[in-house]
N, C-alpha and C positions, 0 to 999 in steps of 0.2 A: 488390696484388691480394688477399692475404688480409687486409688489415687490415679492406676491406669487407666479406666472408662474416664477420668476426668480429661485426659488429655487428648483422647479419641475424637470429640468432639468440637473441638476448636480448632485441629489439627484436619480432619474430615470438611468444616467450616470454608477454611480458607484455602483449601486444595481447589472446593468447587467453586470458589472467588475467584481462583486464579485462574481456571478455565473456562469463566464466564468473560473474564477480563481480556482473556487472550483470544477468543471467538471474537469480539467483537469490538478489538483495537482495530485503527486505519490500517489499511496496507494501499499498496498501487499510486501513492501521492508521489514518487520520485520525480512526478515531472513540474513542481510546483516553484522551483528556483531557477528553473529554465527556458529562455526563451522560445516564441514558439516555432522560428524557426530552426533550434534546436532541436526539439519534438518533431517535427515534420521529416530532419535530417535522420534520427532515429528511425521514428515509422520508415522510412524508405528503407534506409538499410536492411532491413527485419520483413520489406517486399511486401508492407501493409498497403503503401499508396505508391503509385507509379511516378515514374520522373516528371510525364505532365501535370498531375497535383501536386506534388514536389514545387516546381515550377510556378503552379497558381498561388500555389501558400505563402510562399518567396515575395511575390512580386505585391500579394494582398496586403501582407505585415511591414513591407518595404516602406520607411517611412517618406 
């Protein structure tokens, strides 16, 4: 009978580790190996920024 309660508790432990852990990993970093007028090409696509900020972004990173 107690060898079960012994495992309850380490087992219960690290359940709420892992969902502490996984609440509060990174997410939303995919644009971090991309240039930015990569990301600009994106946002357009997806109709965040229009062609003429499209266009300004382009032209600002332009080396």
């Amino acid at each position: 009978m107690m060898g079960t309660g012994m495992w309850f508790w380490p087992i219960l432990l690290a359940g709420l580790g892992y969902i502490v852990w996984y609440s509060f990993r990174p997410r939303g970093h995919r644009y971090i190996h991309e240039n930015p007028v990569e990301v600009a090409r994106m946002r357009l696509a997806k109709g965040e920024i229009t062609v003429e900020e499209f266009e300004s972004i382009r032209k600002a990173v332009k080396p």
